[in-house]
Phi, psi and omega in degrees: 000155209222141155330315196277309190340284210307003199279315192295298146027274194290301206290309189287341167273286193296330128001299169294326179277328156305345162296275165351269177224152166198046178326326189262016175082345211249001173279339195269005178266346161312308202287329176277350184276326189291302175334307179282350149299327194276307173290336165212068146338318188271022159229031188198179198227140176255329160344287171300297194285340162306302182301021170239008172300310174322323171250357173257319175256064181270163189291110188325299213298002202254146189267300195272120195272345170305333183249008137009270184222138160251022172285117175286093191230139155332329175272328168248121181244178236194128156211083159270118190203167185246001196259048176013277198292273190336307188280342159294320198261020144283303160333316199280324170296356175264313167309301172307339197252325159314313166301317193309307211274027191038054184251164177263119184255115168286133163243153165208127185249157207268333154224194207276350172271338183269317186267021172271325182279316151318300196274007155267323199298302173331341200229337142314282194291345177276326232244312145302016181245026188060028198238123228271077209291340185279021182227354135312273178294115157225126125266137169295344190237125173322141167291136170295303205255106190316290166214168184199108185091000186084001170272141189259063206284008169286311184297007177221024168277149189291329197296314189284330185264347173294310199305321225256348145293304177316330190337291185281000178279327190279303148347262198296002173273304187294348173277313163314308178273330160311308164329299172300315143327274175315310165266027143311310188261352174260349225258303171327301199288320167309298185289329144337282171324346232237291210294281171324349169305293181309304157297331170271344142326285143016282191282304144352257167338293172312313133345306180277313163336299189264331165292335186285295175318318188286320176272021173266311157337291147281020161250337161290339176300313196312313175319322193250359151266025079341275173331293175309335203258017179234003197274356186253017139275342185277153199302143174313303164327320189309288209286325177314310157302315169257012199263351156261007143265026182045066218232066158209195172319297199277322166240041132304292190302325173298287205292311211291322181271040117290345172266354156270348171289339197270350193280308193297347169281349175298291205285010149237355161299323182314305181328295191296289218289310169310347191259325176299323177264350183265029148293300173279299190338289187301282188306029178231345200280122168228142200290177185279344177288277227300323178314280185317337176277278171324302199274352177286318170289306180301309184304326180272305140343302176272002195260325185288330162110055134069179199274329186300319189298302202287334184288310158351286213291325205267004161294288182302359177276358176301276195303353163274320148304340200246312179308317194292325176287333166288331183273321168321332190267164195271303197243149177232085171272132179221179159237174206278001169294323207270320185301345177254317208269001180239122172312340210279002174253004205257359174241001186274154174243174203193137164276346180222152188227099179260122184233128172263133156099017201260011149253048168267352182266098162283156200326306177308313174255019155302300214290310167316293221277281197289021151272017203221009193264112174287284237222327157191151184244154178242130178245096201237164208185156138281102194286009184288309199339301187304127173304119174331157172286136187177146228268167187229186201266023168266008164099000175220158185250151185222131191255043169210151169274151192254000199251120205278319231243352158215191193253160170295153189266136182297160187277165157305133195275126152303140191301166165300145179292000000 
């Protein structure tokens, strides 16, 4: 049986327990990472995680978990002690000979106080061996244990150490969004301003319309009060013409009152449309700062490929970022919760898989975790932990714990002689 064997397995185990429960989303992102083991096998590495078959599927008939396997191999070491502090400062001599050798390392602990505890023993031993640990040694998760030994293990948190790479990128990522932000907040207030413009163009216009009527208007009243007040001067012949072009007294009097009925419809629309424009005005009105500050931001905005683009950039520059300093560092301490549950893990590789604590790991994210290892994993423990081999209802019997939704139970300490 091979590592990959066991995927349908795994997946048919989490699955049952995602039912039960998964408030928190993260069985269902197990379950989608083994699927994606299962299905593109050729992006994750199996080699190296086939040598943990002997001890998680070991042959029912073997008793003794020590005797699991006796295969000596390189790609897998074993450091089974009942002695905590002995298997640490094995451990920790395995992380120092990984540096040397410029290798990349996942360390993983099954929580975040054992694996805090790993990475001081990691940081002791790099550190008598004269080797410079803050330039090495990252954890992803705050540490439990602040300092120790003169070790400072906040200075060797991803965040503090990310930040303090980051700095001026983050300045200018926060300089970006700030911007962005703003001609966010002008851009609205612009096209508003744009829109009341327009309407008060408009009205403008319309506005000139009636005052042009109203003064055609009143230039013909003047026109036919004039006329009336000469027509009974005028030569006989004159009035005669005009009064055949129906020219006379009586629709002289008639046309001057339609046209003051036509003056006074002027002169209350006139009413209506000035009181509409001194309405707009203010609410058309954009200060002399303000224009310029907006086209200065659009402008930069569009030379940057427009908001979708500049928004693109300032989500992914975390994790494009975030990604390279994280592949950069030599040892990565994590726990295999955060290694499934942050995407930001999901292209990274690793030549080595150092696991403390490891049959406190169940089995689905041993497995996850240790595809993702090229070349070997160090396996450390108590082995009294490991459960007898025995068979479940997926069709293979297995000699590790499996269970997402508690920790395993420690074993019982024999009495004393």
């Amino acid at each position: 049986m091979k590592a990959f064997d066991l995927l349908p397995s795994l997946i048919r185990l989490v699955a049952d327990e995602e039912r039960a429960d998964d408030p928190s989303g993260f069985l269902q992102k197990l379950h989608q990472r083994l699927e994606d083991m299962l299905h593109r096998p050729s992006s994750y590495h199996f080699s190296a995680a086939d040598r943990l078959l002997p001890w998680v599927a070991p042959d029912p008939s073997v008793t003794d978990p020590m005797l699991r396997s006796t295969v000596v191999t390189s790609v897998l070491t074993t450091i089974w002690d009942a002695d905590r502090a002995a298997r640490r400062a094995r451990l920790a001599a395995v992380v120092t000979d990984l540096v040397k050798a410029n290798k990349r390392v996942l360390l993983i602990a099954p929580d975040n106080r054992t694996l805090t505890e790993a990475l001081l023993a990691a940081a002791k031993g790099l550190r008598g061996a004269g080797l410079q640990y803050r330039s090495f040694l990252c954890g992803y998760e705050p540490p439990v244990i602040t300092s120790e030994g003169g070790i400072n293990l906040r200075d060797l948190t991803f965040d503090v150490q990310v930040s303090a790479f980051l700095g001026k990128s983050q300045a200018d990522k926060a300089g970006l969004r700030r911007k962005l932000e703003r001609y966010l907040e002008l851009a609205p207030i612009l096209r508003y301003k744009a829109d009341k413009q327009k309407d008060l163009d408009e009205v403008r216009h319309l506005e000139w319309r009636l005052l042009t009527a109203l003064g055609d208007t009143q230039a013909e009243i003047k026109r036919l009060q004039n006329l009336q007040a000469v027509y009974g001067r005028l030569p006989l012949w004159q009035r005669l013409g005009m009064q055949v072009v129906g020219s006379n007294v009586a629709t002289m009097k008639e046309n001057c009152a339609l046209y003051e009925a036509q003056k006074q419809e002027c002169m209350n629309e006139l009413e209506v449309a000035q009181a509409r424009i001194n309405e707009l005005k203010p609410e058309a009105h954009v200060g002399p700062e303000l224009r310029p500050e907006y086209e200065e931001l659009r402008d930069e905005i569009e030379r940057l490929g427009g908001v979708a683009k500049v928004r693109e950039v300032l989500v992914m520059e975390e994790d494009t970022k975030r990604l390279p300093f994280l592949q950069a560092k030599r040892v990565l301490a994590v726990t295999p919760v955060r290694v499934i549950g942050d995407a930001i893990f999901h292209s990274i590789r690793y030549d080595a898989l150092l696991v403390d604590e490891g049959p406190r790991i169940p089995l689905p994210l041993l497995v996850a975790c240790a595809c993702l290892a090229r070349e070997r994993i160090v396996l450390a423990g108590d082995p009294h932990e490991l459960p007898p081999s025995s068979p479940t209802p997926y069709g293979v019997s297995l000699g590790w714990p499996t269970s997402l939704s508690r920790p395993p139970a420690a074993p019982a300490q024999p009495a004393p002689a």
